[in-house]
C-alpha positions in Angstrom: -25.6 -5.6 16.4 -28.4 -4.6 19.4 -31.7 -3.8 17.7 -31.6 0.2 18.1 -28.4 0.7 16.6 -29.7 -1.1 13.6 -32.7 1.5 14.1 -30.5 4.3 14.6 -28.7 3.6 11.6 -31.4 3.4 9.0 -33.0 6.5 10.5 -29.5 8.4 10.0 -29.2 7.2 6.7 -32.6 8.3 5.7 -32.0 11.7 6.8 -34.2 11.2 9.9 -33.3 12.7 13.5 -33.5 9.6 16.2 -34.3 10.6 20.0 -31.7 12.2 21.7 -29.8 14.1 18.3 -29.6 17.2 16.4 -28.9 18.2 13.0 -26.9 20.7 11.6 -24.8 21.6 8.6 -22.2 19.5 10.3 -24.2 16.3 10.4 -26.8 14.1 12.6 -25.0 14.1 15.9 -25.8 13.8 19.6 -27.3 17.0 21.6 -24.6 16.9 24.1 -22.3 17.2 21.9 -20.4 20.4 21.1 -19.9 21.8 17.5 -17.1 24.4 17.7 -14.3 25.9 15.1 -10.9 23.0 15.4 -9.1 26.4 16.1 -10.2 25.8 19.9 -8.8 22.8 19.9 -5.5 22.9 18.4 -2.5 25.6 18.6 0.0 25.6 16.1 3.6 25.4 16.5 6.0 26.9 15.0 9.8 26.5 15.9 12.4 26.4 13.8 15.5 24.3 13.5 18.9 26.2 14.3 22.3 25.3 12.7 23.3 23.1 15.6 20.2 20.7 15.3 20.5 17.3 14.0 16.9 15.7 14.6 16.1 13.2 11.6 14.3 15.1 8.3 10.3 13.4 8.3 8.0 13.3 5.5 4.3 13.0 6.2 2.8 10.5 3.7 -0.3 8.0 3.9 1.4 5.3 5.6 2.7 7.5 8.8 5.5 9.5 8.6 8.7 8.4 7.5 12.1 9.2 6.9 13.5 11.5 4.0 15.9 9.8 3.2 13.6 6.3 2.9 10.7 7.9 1.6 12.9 9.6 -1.4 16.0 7.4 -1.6 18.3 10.4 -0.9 20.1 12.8 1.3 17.6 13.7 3.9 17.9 18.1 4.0 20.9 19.9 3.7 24.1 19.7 6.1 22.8 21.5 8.7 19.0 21.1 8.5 18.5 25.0 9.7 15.4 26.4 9.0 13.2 23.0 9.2 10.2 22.9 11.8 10.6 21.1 14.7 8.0 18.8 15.4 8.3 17.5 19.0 6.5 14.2 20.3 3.1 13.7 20.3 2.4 16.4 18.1 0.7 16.2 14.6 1.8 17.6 11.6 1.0 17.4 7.5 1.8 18.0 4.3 -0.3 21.0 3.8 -0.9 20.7 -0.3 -2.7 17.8 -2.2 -3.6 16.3 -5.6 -6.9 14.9 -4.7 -7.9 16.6 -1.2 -6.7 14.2 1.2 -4.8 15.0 3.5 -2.2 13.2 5.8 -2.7 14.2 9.1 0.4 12.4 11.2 1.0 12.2 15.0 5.5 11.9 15.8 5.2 8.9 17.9 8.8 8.2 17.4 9.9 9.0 20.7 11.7 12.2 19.7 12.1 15.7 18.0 11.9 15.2 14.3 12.1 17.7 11.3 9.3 18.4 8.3 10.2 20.8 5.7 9.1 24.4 7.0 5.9 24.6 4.9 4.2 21.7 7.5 2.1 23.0 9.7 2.9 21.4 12.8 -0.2 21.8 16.0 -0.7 20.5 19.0 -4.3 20.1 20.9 -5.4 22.0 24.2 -6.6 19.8 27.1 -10.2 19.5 25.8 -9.1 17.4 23.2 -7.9 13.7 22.2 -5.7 12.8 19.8 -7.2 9.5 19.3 -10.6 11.3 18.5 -9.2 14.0 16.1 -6.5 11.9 14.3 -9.1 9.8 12.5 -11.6 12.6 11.9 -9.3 14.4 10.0 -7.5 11.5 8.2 -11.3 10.0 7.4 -14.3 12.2 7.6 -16.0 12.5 4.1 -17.3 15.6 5.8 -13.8 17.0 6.3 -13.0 16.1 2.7 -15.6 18.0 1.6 -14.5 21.1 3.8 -10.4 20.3 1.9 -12.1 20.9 -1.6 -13.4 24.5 -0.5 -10.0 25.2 -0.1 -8.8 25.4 -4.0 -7.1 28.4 -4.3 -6.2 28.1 -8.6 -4.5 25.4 -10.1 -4.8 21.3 -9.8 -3.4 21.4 -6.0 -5.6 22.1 -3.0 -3.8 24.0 -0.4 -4.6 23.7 3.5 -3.0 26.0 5.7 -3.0 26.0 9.3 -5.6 29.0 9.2 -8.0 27.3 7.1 -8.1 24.2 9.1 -8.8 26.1 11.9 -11.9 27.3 10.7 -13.7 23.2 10.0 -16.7 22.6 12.5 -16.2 19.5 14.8 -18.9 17.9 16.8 -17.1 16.9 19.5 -18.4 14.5 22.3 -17.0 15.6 26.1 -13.6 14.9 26.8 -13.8 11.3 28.4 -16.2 10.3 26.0 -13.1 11.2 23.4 -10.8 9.3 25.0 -12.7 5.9 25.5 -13.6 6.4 21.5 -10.0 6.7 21.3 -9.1 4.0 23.3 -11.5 1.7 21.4 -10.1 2.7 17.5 -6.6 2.5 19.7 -7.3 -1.4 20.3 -8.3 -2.0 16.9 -5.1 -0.2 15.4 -3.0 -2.3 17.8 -4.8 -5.8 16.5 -4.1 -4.5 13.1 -0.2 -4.0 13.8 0.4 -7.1 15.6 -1.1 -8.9 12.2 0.8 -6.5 10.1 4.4 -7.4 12.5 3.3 -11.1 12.1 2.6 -11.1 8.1 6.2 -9.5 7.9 7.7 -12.3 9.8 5.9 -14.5 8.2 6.8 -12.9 4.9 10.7 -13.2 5.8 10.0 -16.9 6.2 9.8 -17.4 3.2 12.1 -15.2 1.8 14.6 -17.3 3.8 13.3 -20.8 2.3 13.1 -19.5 -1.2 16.9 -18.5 -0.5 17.8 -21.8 0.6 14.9 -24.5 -1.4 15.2 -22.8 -4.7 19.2 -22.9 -4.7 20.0 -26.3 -3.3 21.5 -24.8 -0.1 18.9 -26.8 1.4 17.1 -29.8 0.1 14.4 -31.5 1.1 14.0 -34.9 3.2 14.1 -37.8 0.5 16.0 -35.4 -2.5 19.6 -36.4 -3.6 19.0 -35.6 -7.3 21.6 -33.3 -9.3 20.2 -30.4 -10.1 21.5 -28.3 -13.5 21.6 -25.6 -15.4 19.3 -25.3 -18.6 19.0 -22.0 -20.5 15.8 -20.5 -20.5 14.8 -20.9 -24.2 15.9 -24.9 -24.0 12.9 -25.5 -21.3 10.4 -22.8 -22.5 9.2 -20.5 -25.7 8.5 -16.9 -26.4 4.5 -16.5 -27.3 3.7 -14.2 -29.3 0.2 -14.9 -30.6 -1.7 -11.3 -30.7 -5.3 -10.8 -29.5 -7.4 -12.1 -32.6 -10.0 -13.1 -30.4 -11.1 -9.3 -29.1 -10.2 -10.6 -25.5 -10.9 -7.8 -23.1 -9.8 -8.7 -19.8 -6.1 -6.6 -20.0 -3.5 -7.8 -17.2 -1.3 -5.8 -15.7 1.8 -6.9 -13.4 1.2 -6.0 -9.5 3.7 -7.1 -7.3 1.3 -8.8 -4.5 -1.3 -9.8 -7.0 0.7 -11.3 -10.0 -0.8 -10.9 -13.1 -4.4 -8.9 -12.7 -7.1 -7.6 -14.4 -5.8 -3.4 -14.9 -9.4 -2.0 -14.0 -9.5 -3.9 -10.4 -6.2 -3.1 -9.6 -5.9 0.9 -11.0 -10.0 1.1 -10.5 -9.4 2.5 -13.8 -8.5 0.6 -17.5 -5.4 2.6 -19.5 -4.8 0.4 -22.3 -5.3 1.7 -25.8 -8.6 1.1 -27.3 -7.0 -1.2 -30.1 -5.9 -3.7 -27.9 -5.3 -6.6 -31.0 -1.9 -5.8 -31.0 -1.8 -7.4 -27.3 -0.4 -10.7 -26.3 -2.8 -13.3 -25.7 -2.3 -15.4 -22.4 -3.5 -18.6 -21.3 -3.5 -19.8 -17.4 0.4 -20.8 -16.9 1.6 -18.3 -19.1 4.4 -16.4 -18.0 4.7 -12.6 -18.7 8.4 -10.5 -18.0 8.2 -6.6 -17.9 11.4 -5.0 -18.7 10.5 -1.7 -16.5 12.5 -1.4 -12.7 9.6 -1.4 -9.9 10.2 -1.4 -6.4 11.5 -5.1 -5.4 11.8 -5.8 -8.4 15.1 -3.9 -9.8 15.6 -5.6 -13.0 12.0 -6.1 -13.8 9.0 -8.9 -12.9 8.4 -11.8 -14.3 4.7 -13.4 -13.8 2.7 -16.4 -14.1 -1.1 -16.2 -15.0 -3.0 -18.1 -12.4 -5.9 -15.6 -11.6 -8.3 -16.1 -15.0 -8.4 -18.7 -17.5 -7.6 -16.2 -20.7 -6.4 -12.4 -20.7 -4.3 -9.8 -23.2 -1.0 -8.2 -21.6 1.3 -5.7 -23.4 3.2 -6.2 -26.5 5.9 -4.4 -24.5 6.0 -7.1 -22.3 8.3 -10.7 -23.1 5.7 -13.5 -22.8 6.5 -17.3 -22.7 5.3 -20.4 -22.0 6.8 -23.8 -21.2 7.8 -26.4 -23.8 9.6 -29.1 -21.8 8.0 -31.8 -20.4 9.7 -32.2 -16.3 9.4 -28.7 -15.9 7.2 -27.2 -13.1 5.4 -24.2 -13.7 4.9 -23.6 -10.0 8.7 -23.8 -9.0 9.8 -21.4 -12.2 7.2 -19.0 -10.9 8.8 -19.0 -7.4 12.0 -19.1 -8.8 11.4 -16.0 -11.2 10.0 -14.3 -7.6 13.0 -15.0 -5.8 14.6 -12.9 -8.2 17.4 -16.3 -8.7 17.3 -14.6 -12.5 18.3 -10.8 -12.1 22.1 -11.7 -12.1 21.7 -13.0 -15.7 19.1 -10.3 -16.7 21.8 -7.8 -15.1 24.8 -9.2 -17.5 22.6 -9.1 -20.8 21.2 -5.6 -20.2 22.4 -2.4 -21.5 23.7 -0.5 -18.6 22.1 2.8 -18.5 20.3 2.3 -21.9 16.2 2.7 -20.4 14.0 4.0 -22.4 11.1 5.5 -20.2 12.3 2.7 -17.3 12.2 0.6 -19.8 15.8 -2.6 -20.0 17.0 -2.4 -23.2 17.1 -6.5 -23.1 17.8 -8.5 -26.6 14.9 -11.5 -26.9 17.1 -13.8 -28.0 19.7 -13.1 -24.7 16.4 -13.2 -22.5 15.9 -16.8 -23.2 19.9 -17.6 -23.4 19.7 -16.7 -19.3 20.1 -19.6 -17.6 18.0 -21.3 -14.5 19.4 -23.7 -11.9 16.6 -26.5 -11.9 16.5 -29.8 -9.6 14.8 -33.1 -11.1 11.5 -32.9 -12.0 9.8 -34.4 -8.5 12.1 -32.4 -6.1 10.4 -29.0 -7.8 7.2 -30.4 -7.6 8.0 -30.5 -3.8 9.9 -27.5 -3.3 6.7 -25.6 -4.9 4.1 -26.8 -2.6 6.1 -26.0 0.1 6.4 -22.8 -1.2 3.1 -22.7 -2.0 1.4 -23.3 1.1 3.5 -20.2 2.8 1.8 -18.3 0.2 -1.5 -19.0 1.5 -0.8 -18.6 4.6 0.9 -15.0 3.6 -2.8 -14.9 1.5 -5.2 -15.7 4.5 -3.2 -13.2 6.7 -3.5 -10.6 4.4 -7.0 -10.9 3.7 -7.3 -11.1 7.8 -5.5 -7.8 8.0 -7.9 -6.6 5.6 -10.9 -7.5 7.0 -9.7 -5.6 10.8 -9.2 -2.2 8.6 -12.9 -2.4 7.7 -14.0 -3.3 11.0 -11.7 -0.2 12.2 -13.6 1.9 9.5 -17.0 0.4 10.4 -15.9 1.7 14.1 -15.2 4.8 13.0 -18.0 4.9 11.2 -20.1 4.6 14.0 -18.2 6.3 16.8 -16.9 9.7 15.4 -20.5 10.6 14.7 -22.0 9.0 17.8 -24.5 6.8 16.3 -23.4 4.4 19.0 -22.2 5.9 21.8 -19.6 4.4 24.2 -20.2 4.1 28.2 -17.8 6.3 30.5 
């Protein structure tokens, strides 16, 4: 980073005005640029479906918008989706109450008219405008956040109609200066979806070899071994030993993460203050909870690899191995391929959830049985395994580290503190 942006950041963040800027209400911005109500920007829009339409039923949520009947597993609207607002392309359009004061701002890039319940407000922008620009103001902008809490009107929910929004303050640069901001957080979006397009591939990878290595289907150069079936309570054993030790670090199951630490991954601890009634976990333990998530219909099943020691659930089945020629790695891959939910689906109680909860017996639990290969050919089909896992890992944690340079652009762009060349 060139010397006076470093400069021009620190005076910004000290509250000082560098050369060339102004300061309002709104924020340390540039003198050229133009602090108006988003009202003359954006014009809202406000047909209505008729009883002849058929355009797909949207949802606006935080990852984009997406279909009804996707985003709520059901029947998307009623028969003749009369009364819906039409959102054509291009235009934006959001989910105008929230819990927490965000609010999901959502351009229909899908090529053609869609429909959002009538209580969206749908806009689109005048010619002094850029979507690119606006788009990640509004979805971002602490500023605008703050602006979404003024607009509590009783109760928990904050409620942002179209003539409310209307009324926020935007410094806004001159149009081309928009668009080549645009273009720039455009770029960076686009390197972020071609990572997220290749992680998915890569991800279906190895779906396909867990389908084929962990059943036989496929073996391994060098592997001619029969493999057989061994009931799960033959090759492993329930733990139950409580937390004696007042062991603090509580695990919860996340389906990217495994077995984690409940603070880091809910930024927030909900365990019960008396936690010595929790299971006490070593590193290889194994942890099943009963409840359905999504991917995992019949419940997860998780080994501990992330910490040394940690306390899970006494809701939770927790085991550990006992037989010597038994990999650790391959059952946990195994367990993820979901190769147990038939048996889990035999031995539980259809219908009988309690709070999303299988009502599974212990004792059928570890009478499931597991189709295993000889010790050495699960040693092999695990690191194999494995290593797509890390590449899976290092793409992630690449996709990761675009979104904060995307929000370090932002950052820096939507206020002008470094301004782009037209």
């Amino acid at each position: 980073m060139k010397p006076d942006i470093k400069q021009r950041i620190e005076q910004i963040r000290q509250g000082e005005v560098p050369e060339g800027y102004t300061q309002s209400k709104y924020g340390i911005y540039p003198i050229n640029w133009d602090v108006k109500k988003l009202g003359h920007y954006i014009k809202e829009y406000k047909e209505l479906s008729n009883d002849i339409q058929t355009f797909p039923v949207y949802s606006s949520t935080r990852k984009g918008l997406m279909r009804q009947s996707e985003y709520y597993e059901q029947k998307e609207a009623s028969e003749t989706n009369m009364g819906y607002r039409i959102v054509p392309c291009n235009y934006v359009t959001y989910r105008h109450m929230s819990d927490d004061d965000i609010f999901h701002f959502n351009i229909n890039n899908t090529g053609s008219k869609i429909l959002v319940s009538s209580e969206y407000p749908v806009f689109n922008l005048t010619n002094e405008a850029a979507l690119g620009f606006l788009i990640p103001i509004l979805n971002y902008s602490v500023y605008f956040r703050y602006f979404c809490r003024t607009q509590k009107q009783g109760g928990t929910r904050t409620r942002l109609y179209f003539k409310n929004l209307s009324q926020y303050h935007i410094p806004f640069p001159p149009l081309p200066e928009q668009q080549e901001i645009a273009a720039i957080l455009t770029t960076q979006d686009r390197v972020i979806e071609l990572k997220q397009q290749l992680l998915a591939q890569k991800q279906q990878q190895k779906k396909y070899l867990m389908q084929q290595l962990l059943t036989g289907k496929k073996r391994l150069p060098g592997f001619s071994g029969e493999w057989k079936k061994e009931l799960l309570g033959n090759i492993a054993v329930r733990h139950i030993k409580r937390n004696t030790i007042g062991n603090s670090n509580v695990l919860t199951i996340s389906a990217q993460y495994g077995l984690i630490n409940q603070s880091e991954f809910f930024n927030k601890t909900i365990a019960s203050d008396d936690k010595s009634d929790y299971y006490l976990l070593e590193k290889g333990d194994f942890a099943y909870n009963k409840s359905y998530s999504s991917g995992y219909p019949f419940g997860a099943i998780k080994r501990l690899t992330r910490y040394d020691i940690g306390i899970v659930s006494p809701l939770y089945i927790c085991f550990r191995i006992s037989k010597e020629n038994v990999s650790g790695e391959f059952l946990d891959q195994y367990f993820e391929a979901g190769l147990l939910n038939h048996e889990i689906q035999a031995i539980a109680q259809e219908g009988a959830r309690n709070h999303g909860l299988l009502n599974i017996a212990i004792d059928d639990f570890f009478n499931s049985k597991i189709l295993l290969p000889p010790f050495e050919e699960q040693t092999a089909i695990a690191n194999v395994l494995s290593a797509a896992d890390r590449e899976i890992d290092l793409l992630r944690q690449s996709i990761e580290s675009e979104k904060q340079k995307k929000k370090a652009l932002m950052q820096l762009l939507l206020m002008g503190i470094v301004r782009v060349t037209v």
